[in-house]
PyMOL Python script that loads the backbone (N, CA, C, O; Angstrom):
from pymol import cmd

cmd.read_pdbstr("""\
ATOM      1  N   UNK A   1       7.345   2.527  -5.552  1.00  0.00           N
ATOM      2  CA  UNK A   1       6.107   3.045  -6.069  1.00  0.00           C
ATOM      3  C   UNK A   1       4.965   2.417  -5.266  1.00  0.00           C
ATOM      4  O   UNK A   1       4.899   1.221  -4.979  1.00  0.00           O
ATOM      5  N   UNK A   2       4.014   3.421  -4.916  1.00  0.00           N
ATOM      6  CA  UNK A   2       2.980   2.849  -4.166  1.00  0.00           C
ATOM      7  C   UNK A   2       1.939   1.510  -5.236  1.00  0.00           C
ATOM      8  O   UNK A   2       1.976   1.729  -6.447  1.00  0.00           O
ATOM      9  N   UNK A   3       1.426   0.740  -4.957  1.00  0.00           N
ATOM     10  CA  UNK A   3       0.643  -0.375  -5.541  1.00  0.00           C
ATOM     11  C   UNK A   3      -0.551  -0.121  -5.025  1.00  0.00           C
ATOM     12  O   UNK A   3      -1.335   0.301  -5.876  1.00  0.00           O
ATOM     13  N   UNK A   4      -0.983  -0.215  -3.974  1.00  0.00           N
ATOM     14  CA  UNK A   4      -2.071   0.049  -3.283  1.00  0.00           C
ATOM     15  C   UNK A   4      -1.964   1.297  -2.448  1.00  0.00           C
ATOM     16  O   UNK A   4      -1.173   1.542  -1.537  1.00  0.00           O
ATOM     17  N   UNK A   5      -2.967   2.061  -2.974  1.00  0.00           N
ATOM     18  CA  UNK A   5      -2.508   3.538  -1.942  1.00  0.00           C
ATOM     19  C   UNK A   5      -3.787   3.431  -1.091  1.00  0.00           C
ATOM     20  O   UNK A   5      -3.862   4.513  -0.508  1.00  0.00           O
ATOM     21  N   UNK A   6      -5.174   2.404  -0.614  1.00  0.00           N
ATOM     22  CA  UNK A   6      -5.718   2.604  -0.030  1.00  0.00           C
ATOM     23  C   UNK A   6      -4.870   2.219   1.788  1.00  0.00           C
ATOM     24  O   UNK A   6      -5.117   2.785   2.853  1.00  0.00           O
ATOM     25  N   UNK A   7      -4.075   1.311   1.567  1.00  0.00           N
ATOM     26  CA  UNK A   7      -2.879   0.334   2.111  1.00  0.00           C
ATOM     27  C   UNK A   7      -1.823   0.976   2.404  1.00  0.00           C
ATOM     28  O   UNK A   7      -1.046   0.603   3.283  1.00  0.00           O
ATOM     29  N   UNK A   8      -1.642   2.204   1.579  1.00  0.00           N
ATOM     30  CA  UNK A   8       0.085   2.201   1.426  1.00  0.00           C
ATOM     31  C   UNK A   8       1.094   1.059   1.519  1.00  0.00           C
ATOM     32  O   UNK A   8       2.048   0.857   2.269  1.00  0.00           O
ATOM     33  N   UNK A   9       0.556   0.375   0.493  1.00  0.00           N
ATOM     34  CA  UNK A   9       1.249  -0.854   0.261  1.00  0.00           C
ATOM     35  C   UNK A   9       2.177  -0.267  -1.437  1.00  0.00           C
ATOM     36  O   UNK A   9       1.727   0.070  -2.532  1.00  0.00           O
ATOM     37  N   UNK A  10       3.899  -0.413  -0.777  1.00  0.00           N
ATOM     38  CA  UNK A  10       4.747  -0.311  -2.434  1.00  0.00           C
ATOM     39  C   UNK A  10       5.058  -1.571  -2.896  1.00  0.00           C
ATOM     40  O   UNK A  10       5.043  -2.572  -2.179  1.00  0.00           O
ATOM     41  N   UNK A  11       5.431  -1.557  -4.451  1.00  0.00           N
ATOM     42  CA  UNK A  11       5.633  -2.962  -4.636  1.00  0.00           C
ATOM     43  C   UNK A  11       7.205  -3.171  -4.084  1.00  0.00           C
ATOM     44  O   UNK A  11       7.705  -4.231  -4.460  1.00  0.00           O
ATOM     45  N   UNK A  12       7.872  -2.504  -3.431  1.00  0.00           N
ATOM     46  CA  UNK A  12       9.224  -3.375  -2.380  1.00  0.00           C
ATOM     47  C   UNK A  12       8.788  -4.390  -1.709  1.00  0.00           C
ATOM     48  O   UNK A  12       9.303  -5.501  -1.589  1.00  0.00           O
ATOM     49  N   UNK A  13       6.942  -3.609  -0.870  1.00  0.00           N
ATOM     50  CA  UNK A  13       6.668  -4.526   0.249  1.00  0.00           C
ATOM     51  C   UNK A  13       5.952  -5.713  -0.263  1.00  0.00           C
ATOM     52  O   UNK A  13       5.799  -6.623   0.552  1.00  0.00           O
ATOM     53  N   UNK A  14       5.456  -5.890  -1.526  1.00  0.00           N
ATOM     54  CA  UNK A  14       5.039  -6.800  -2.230  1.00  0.00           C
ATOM     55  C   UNK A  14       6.431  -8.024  -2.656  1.00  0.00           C
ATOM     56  O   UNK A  14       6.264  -9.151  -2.190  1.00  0.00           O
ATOM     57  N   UNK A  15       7.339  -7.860  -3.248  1.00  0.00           N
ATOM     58  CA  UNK A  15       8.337  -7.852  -3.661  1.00  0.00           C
ATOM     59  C   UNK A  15       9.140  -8.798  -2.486  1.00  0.00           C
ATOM     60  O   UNK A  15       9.714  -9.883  -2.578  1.00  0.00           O
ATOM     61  N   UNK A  16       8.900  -7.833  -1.292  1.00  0.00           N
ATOM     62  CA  UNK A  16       9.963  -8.752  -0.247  1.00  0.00           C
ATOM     63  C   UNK A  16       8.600 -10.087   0.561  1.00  0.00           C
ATOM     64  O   UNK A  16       8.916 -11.117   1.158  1.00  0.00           O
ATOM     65  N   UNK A  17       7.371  -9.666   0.338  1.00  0.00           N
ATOM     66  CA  UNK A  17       6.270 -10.509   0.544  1.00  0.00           C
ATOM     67  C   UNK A  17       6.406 -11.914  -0.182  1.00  0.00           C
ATOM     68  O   UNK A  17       6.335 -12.987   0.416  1.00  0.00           O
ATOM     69  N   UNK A  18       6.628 -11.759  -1.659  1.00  0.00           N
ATOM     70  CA  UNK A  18       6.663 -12.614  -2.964  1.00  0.00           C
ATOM     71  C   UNK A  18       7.812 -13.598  -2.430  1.00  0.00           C
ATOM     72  O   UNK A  18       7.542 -14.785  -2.245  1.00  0.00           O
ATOM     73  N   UNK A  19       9.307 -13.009  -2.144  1.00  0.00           N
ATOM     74  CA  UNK A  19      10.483 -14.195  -1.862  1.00  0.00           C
ATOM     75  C   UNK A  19      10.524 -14.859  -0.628  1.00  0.00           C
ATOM     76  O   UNK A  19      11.059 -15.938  -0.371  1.00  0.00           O
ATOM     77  N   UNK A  20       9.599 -13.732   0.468  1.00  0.00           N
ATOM     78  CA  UNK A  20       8.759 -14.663   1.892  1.00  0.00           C
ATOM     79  C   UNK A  20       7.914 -15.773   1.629  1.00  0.00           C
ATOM     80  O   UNK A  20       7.680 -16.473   2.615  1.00  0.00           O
ATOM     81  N   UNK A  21       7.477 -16.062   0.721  1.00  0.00           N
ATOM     82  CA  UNK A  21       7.253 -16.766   0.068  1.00  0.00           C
ATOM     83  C   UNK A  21       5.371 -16.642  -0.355  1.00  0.00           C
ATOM     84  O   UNK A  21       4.883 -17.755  -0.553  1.00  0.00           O
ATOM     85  N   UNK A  22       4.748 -15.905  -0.441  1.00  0.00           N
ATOM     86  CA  UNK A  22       3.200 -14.903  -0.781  1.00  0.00           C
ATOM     87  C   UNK A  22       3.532 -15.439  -2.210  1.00  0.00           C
ATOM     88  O   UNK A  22       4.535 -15.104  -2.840  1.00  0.00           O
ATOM     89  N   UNK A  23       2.599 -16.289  -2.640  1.00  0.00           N
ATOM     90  CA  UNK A  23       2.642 -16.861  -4.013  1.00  0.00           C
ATOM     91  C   UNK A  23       1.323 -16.797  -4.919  1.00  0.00           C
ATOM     92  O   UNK A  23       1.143 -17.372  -5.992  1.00  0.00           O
ATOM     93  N   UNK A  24       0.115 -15.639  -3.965  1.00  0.00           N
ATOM     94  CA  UNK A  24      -0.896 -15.323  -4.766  1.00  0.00           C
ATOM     95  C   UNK A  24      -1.452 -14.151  -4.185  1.00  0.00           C
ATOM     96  O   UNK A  24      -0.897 -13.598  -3.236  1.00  0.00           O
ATOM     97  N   UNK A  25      -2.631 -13.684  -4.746  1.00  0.00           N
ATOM     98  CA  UNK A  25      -3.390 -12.429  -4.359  1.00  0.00           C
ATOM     99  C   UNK A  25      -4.003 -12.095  -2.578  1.00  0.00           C
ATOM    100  O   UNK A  25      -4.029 -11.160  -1.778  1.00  0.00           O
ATOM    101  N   UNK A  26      -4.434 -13.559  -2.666  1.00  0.00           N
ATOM    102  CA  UNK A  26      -5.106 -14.030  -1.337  1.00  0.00           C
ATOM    103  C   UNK A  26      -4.161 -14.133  -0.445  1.00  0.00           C
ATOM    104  O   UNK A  26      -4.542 -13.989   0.716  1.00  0.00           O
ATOM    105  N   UNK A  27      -2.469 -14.443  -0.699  1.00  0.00           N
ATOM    106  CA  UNK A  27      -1.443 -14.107   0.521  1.00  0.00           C
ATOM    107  C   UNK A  27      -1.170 -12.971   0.654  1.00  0.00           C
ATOM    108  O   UNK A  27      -0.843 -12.554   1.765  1.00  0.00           O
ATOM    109  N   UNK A  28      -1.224 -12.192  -0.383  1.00  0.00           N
ATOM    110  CA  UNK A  28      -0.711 -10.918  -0.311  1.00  0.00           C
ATOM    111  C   UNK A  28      -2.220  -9.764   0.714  1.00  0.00           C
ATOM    112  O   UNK A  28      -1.926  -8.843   1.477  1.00  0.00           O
ATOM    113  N   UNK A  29      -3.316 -10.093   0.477  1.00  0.00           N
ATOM    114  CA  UNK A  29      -4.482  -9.406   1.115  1.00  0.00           C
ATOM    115  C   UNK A  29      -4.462  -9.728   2.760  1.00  0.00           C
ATOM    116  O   UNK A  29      -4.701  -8.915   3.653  1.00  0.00           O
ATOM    117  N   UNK A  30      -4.170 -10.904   2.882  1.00  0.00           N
ATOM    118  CA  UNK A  30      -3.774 -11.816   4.023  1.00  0.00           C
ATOM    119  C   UNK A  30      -2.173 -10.810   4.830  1.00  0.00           C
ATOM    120  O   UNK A  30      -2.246 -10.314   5.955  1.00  0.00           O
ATOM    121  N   UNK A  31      -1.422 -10.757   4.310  1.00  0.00           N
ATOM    122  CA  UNK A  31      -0.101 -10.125   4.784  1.00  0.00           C
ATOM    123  C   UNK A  31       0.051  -8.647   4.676  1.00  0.00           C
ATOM    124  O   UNK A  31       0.590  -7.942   5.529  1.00  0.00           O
ATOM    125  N   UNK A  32      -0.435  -8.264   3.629  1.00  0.00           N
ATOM    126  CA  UNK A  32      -0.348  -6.616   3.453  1.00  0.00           C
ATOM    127  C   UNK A  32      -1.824  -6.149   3.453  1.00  0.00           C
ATOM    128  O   UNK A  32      -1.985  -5.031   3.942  1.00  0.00           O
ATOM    129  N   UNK A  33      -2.535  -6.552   3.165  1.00  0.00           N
ATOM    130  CA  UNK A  33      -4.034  -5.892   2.923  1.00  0.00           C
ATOM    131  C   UNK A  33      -4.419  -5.344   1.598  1.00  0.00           C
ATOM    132  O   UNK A  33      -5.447  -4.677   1.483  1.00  0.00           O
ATOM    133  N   UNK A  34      -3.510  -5.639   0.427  1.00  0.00           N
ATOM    134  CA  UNK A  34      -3.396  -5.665  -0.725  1.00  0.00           C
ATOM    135  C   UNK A  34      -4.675  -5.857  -1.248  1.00  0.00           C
ATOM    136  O   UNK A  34      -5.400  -6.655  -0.653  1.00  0.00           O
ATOM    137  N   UNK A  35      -5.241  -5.099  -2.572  1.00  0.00           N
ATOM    138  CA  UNK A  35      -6.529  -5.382  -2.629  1.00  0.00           C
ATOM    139  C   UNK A  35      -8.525  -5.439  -1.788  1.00  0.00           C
ATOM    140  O   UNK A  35      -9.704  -5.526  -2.132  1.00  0.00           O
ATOM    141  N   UNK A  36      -7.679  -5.319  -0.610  1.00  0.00           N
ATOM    142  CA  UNK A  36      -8.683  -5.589   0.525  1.00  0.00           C
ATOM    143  C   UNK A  36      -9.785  -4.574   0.505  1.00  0.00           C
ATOM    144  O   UNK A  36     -10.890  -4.690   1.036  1.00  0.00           O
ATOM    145  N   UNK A  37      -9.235  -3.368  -0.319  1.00  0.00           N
ATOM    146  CA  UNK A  37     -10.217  -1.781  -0.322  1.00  0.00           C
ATOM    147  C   UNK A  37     -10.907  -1.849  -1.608  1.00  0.00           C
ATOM    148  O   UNK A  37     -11.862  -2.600  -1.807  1.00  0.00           O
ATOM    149  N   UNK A  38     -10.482  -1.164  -2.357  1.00  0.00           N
ATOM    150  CA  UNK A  38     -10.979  -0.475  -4.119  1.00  0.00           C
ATOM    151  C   UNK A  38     -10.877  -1.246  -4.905  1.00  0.00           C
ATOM    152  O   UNK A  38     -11.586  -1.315  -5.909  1.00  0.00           O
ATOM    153  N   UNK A  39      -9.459  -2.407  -4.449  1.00  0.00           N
ATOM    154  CA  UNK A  39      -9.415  -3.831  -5.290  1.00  0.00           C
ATOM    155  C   UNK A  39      -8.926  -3.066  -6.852  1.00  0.00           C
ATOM    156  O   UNK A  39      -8.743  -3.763  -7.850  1.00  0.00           O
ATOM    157  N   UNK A  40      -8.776  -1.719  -6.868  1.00  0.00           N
ATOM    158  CA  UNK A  40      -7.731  -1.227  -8.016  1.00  0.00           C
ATOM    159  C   UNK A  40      -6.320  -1.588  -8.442  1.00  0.00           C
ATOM    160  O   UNK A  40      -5.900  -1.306  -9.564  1.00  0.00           O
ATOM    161  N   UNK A  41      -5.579  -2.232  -7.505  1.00  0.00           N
ATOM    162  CA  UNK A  41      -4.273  -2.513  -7.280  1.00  0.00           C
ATOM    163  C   UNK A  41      -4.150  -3.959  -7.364  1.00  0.00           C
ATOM    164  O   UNK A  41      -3.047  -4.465  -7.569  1.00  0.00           O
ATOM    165  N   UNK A  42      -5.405  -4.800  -7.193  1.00  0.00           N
ATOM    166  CA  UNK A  42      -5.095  -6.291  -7.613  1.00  0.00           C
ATOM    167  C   UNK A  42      -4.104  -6.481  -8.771  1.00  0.00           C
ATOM    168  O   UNK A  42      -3.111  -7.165  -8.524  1.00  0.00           O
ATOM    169  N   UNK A  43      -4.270  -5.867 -10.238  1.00  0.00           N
ATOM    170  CA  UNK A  43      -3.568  -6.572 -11.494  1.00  0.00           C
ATOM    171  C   UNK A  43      -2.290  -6.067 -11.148  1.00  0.00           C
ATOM    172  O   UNK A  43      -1.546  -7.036 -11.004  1.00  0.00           O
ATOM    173  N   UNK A  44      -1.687  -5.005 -10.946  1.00  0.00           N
ATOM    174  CA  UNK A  44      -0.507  -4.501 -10.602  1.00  0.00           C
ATOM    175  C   UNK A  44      -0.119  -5.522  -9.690  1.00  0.00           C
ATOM    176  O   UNK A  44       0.735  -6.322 -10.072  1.00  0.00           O
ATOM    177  N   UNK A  45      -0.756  -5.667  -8.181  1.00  0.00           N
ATOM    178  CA  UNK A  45      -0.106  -6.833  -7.193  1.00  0.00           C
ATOM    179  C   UNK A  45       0.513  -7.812  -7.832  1.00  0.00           C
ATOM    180  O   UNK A  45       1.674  -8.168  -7.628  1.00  0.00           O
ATOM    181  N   UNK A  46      -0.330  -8.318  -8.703  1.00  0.00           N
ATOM    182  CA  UNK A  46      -0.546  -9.320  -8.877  1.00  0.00           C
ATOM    183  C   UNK A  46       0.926  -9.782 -10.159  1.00  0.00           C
ATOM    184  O   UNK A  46       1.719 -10.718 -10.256  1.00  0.00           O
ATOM    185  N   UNK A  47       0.704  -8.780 -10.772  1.00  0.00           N
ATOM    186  CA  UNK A  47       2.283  -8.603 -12.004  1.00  0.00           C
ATOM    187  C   UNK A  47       3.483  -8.354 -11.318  1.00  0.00           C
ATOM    188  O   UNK A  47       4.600  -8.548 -11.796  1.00  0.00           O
ATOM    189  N   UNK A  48       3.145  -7.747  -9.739  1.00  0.00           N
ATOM    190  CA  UNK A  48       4.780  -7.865  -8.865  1.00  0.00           C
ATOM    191  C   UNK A  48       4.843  -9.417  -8.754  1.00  0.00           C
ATOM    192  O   UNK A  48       5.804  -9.960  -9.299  1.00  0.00           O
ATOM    193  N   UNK A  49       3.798 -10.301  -8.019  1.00  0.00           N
ATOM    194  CA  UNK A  49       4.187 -11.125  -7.970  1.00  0.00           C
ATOM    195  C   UNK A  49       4.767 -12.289  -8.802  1.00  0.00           C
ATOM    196  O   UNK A  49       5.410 -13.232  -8.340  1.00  0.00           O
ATOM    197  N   UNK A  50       4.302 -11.991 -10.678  1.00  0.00           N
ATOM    198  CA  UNK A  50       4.404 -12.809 -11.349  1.00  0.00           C
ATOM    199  C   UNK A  50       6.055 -12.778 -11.478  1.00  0.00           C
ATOM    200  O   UNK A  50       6.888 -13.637 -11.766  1.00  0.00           O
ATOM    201  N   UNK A  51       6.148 -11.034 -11.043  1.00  0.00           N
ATOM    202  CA  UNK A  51       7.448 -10.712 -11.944  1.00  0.00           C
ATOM    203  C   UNK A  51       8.488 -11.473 -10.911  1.00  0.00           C
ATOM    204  O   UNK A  51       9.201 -12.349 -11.400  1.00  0.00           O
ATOM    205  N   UNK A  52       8.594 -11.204  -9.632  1.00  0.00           N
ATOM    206  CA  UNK A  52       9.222 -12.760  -8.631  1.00  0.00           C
ATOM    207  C   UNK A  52       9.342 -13.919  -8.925  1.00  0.00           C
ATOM    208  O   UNK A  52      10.353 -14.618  -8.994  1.00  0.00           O
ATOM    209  N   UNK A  53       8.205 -14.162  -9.122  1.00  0.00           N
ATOM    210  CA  UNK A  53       8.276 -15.953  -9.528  1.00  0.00           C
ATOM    211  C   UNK A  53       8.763 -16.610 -11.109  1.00  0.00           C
ATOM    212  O   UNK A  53       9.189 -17.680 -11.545  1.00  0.00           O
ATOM    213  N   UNK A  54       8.481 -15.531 -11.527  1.00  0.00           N
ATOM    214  CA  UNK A  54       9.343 -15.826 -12.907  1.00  0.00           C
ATOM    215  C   UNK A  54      11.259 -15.689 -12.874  1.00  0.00           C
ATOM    216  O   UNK A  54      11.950 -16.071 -13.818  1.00  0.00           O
ATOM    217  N   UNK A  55      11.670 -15.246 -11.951  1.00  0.00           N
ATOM    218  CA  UNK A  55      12.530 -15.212 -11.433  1.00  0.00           C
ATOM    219  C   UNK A  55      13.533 -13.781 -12.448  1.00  0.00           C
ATOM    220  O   UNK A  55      14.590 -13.661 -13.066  1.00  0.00           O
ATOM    221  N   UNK A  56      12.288 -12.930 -12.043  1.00  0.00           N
ATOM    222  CA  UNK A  56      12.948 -11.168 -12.838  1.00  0.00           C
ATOM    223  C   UNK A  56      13.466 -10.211 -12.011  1.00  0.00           C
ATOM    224  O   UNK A  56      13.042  -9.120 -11.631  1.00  0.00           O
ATOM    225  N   UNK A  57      15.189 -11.285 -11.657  1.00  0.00           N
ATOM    226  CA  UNK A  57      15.392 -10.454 -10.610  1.00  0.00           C
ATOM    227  C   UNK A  57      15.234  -8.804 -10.385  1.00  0.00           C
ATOM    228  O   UNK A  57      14.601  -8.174  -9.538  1.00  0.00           O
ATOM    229  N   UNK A  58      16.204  -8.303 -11.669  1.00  0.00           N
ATOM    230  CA  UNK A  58      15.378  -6.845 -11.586  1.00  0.00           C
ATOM    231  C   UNK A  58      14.656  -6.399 -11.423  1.00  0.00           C
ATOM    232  O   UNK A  58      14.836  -5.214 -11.141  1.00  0.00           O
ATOM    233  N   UNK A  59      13.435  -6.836 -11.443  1.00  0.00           N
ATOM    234  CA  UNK A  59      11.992  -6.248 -11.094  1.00  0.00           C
ATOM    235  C   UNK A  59      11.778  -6.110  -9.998  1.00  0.00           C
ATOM    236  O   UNK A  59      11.155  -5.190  -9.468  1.00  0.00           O
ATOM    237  N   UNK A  60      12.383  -7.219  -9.407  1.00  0.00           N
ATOM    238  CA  UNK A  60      12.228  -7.512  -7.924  1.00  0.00           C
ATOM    239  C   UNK A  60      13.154  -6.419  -7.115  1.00  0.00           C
ATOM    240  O   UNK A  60      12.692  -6.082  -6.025  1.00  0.00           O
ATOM    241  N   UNK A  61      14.450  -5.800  -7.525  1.00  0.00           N
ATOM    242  CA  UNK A  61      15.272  -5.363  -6.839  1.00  0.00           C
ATOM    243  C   UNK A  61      14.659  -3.848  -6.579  1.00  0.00           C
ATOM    244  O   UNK A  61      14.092  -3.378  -7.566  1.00  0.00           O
ATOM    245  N   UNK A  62      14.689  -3.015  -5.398  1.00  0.00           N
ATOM    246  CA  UNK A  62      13.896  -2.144  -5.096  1.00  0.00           C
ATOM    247  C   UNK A  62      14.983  -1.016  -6.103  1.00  0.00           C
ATOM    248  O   UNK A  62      16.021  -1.261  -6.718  1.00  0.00           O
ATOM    249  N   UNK A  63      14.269   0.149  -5.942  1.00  0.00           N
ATOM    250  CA  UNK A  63      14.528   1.380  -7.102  1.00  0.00           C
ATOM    251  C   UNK A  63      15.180   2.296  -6.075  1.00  0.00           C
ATOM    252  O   UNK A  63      14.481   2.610  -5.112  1.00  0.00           O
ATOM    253  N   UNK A  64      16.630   2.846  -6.158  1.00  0.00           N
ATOM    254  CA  UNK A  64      17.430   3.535  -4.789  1.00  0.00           C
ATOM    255  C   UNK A  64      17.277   5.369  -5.934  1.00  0.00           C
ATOM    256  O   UNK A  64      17.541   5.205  -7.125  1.00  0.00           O
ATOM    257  N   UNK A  65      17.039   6.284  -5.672  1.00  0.00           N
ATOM    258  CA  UNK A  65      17.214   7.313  -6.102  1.00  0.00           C
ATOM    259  C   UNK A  65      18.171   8.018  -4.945  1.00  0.00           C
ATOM    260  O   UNK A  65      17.737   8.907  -4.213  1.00  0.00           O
ATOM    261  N   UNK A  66      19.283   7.604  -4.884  1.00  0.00           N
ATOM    262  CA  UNK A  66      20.450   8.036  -3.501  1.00  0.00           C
ATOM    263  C   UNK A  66      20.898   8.644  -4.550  1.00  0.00           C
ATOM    264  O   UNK A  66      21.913   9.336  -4.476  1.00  0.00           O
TER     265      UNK A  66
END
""", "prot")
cmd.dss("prot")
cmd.show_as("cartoon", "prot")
cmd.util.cbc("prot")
cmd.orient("prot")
């Protein structure tokens, strides 16, 4: 799912950002450009990343519609 569509940033690329080890908003704007536009997509970013560090693996695991 896209997170930031000014970016086309999805939360996979957030997600695989978070276990690279991106442990806040400011790494993620820094690495993806997350937030950097409309700044609409900060709280969402920002709940991928919590959902990583809380260690939810599922959340984290990307969504396959194969």
């Amino acid at each position: 799912m896209y997170v930031c569509v000014c970016r086309a940033v999805t939360d996979g690329q957030i997600f695989q950002a978070a276990r690279a080890g991106a442990s806040s908003l400011k790494d993620l704007r820094r690495e993806l450009g997350v937030a950097s536009e409309c700044g609409q997509c900060a709280s969402c970013a920002k709940q991928c990343l919590r959902e990583v560090h809380q260690g939810d693996a599922t959340a984290a695991m990307p969504i396959s519609f194969a």
